[in-house]
C-alpha positions, -999 to 999 in steps of 0.1 A, spaced: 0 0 0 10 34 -10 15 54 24 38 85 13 48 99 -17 77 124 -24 85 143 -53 110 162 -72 109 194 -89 124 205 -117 118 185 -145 90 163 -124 66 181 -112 72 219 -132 86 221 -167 114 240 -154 144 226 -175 140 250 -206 153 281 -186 185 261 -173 189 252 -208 185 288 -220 191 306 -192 226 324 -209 203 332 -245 176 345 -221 198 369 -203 220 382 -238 180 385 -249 174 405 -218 204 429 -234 189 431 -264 222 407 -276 217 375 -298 232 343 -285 252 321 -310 238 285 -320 242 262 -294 251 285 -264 230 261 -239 249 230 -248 283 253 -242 274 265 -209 254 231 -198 289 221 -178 297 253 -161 290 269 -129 274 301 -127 307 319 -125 322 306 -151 291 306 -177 293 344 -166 331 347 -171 325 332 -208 295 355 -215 316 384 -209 343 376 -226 324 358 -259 299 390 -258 320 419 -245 292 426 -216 309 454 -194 300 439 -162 316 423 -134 313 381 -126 293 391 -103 270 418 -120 264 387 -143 253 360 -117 231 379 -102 211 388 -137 213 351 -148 197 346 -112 169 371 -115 163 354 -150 157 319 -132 136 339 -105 114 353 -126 104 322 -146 100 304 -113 80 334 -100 60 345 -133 63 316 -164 70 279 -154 42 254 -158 30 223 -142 37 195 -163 9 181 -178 -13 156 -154 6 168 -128 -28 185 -110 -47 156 -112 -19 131 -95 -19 157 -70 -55 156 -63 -56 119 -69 -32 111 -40 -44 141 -18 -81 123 -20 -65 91 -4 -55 108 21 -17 100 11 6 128 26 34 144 2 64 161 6 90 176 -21 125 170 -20 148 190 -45 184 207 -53 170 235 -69 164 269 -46 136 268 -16 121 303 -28 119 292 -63 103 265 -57 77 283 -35 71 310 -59 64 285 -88 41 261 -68 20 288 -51 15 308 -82 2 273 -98 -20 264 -67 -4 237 -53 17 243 -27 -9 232 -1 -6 199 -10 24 194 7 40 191 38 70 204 34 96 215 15 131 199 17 163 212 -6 198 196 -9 212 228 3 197 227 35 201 190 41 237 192 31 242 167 7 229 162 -29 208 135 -45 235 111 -45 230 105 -9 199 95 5 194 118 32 169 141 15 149 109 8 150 98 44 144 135 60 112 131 36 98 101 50 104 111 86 81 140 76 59 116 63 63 92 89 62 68 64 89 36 60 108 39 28 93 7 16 62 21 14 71 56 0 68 60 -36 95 88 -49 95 107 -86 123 118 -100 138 121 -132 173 122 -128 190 90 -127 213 93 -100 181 103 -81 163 75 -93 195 56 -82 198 66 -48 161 62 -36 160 29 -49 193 17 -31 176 35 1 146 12 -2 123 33 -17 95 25 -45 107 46 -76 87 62 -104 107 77 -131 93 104 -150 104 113 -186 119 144 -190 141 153 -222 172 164 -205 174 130 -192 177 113 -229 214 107 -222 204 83 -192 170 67 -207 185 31 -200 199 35 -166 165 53 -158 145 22 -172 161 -1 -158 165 14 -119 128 24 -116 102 5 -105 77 22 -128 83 44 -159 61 71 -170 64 87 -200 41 110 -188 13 118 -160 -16 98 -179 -44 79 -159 -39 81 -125 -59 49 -121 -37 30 -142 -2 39 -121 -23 27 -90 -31 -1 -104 8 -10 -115 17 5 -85 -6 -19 -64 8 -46 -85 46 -40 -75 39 -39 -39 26 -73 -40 52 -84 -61 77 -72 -34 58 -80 -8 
């Protein structure tokens, strides 16, 4: 039986990846510059800092590093705040499990007050417990501890918590922990659609049915059981 559930964010719940994907086009745009093919894919393995230090240089902005951060923040602010959507079915798994009476938590890496912003605006953010980010736990998703925080929110053991995430080292971690895992497709995961397959105990290749995840969900418990 389904007793907990606990979700990601970005990429899971909101369709947040686009502006991490664009966020250095999006700020040139915000300058009224033009961003050269394939600028995402170039700044996909930097920090911050250094995405910043290579717009500057690769654009001739006259700001400072840190001029730059903070406008490639407020870009990722305002989307949270004013643009990003649910993902499609999202609302109705939300309602589904709230009308169970199944409690819910998030867990993320991204930013608390993003996250916040985003879900309140979309008129969701009551249907969960609590919050919990990687920053404040102090680790990331390739310890469990976020997962584990979760459920003692939850008060739920992990074998009968169900997590979504799309990341695979996510997906990873929560299963080694002992939780129930449903992976849900996102496109900046195509890299790691094997791993993902294979580690989860349910795909979804989107938020479809709620009655029919139950149903395989049901069925994997029993399996396990």
């Amino acid at each position: 039986m389904i007793k907990g559930v606990i979700f990601d964010v970005d990429g899971v719940l909101l369709n947040s990846m686009p502006v991490w994907e664009n966020l250095g086009e999006l700020y040139l745009n915000s300058l009224g510059l033009e961003a050269e093919k394939d600028l995402g894919e170039i700044l996909f393995t930097m920090s911050l800092e250094e995405g910043a230090e290579y717009l500057i240089t690769q654009y001739g902005i006259d700001k400072s590093v840190e001029e730059v951060v903070k406008g490639l923040n407020r870009e990722v602010q305002d989307f949270y705040a004013e643009k990003v959507p649910l993902k499609e079915g999202v609302r109705q798994y939300l309602g589904e499990f709230r009308d169970r009476g199944i409690p819910m938590v998030i867990a993320t890496s991204g930013d608390r007050k993003n996250t916040e912003a985003a879900l309140d605006r979309l008129k969701v953010l009551s249907y969960f417990r609590g919050i919990y980010t990687c920053s404040e736990i102090g680790s990331g998703k390739d310890q469990p501890d976020i997962y584990f925080a979760a459920a003692l929110q939850l008060d739920t053991e992990p074998g009968d918590t169900w997590v979504f995430e799309d990341a695979y080292h996510a997906l990873r971690t929560a299963h080694n922990a002992g939780f129930k895992t449903a992976a849900v497709y996102d496109k900046s995961n195509d890299r790691n659609l094997a791993q993902i397959w294979n580690t989860a105990d349910m795909y979804l290749p989107e938020f479809k049915d709620f009655e029919i995840f139950w149903k395989r969900a049901s069925e994997t418990e029993q399996k396990k059981g």
